[in-house]
N, C-alpha and C positions, 0 to 999 in steps of 0.2 A: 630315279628309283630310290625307293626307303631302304636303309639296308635292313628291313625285316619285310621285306616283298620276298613272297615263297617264290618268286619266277627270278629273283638276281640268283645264279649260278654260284655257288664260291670253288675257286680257285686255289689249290695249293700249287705254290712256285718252290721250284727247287732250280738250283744250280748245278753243274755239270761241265766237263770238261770233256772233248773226242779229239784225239790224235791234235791237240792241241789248240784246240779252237773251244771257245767259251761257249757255252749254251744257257739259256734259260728253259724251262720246262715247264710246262702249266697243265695239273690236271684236275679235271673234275672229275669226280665219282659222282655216277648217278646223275649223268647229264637230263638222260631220259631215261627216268625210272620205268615211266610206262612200256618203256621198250628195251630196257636193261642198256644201257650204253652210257659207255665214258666220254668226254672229251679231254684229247691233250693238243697242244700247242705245242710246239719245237721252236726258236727263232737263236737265229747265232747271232755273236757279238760280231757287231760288222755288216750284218746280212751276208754274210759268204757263202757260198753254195754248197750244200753238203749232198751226198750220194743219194737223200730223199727230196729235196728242195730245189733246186738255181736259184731259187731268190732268198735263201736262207729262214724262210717261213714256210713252217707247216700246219697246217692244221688236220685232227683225224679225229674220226669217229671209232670208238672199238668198245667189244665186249669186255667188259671187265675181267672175264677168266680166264682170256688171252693174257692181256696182266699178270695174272697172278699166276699163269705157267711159267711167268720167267722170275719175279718177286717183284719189284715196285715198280712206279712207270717210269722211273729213272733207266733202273735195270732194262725194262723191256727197249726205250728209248736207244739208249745205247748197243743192243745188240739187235736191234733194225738198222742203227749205222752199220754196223759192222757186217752184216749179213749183206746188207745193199751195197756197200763198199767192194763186197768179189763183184759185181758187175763188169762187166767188159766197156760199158761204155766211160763208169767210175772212172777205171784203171785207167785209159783213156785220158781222160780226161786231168787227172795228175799227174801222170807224165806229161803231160802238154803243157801245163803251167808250172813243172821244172824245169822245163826246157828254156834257154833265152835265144830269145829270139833276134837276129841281124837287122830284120826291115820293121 
């Protein structure tokens, strides 16, 4: 693709840190205009599994004013971990991989 093809997406990449784990963040504004919709991308350094992912990549579709009720897709990004982190299965789950294990 030409990078002046009105169909290549562009992407702002930001950077990001959660409870110690490195992120990258990728969002479009105006994926589908016709249909009002963002796209962002989540992926951790490592691919590690976070409270929205197990394979450390996410991809979502959302309305931009969900965005902008929390302030940037950094911001909302990060308190979608933190909201899905009280899960029961989360919590679960990191205590399970602070535990060491015998066998």
């Amino acid at each position: 693709m030409k990078a002046t093809d009105p169909m290549q997406k562009r992407y702002e990449e930001i950077n990001a840190a959660w409870r110690g784990v490195d992120l990258t963040i990728r969002h479009c504004a105006d994926w589908c205009v016709t249909v009002g919709i963002d796209h962002i991308e989540v992926v951790s350094d490592g691919r590690v599994a976070l409270p929205i992912t197990e394979t450390g990549y996410k991809s979502y579709f959302i309305p931009p004013e969900q965005i902008a009720e929390i302030g940037t897709p950094a911001d909302y990004v990060l308190a979608w971990l933190d909201h899905a982190a009280d899960s029961t299965a989360w919590k679960k789950s990191e205590f399970e991989a602070r535990q060491l294990s015998l066998f």
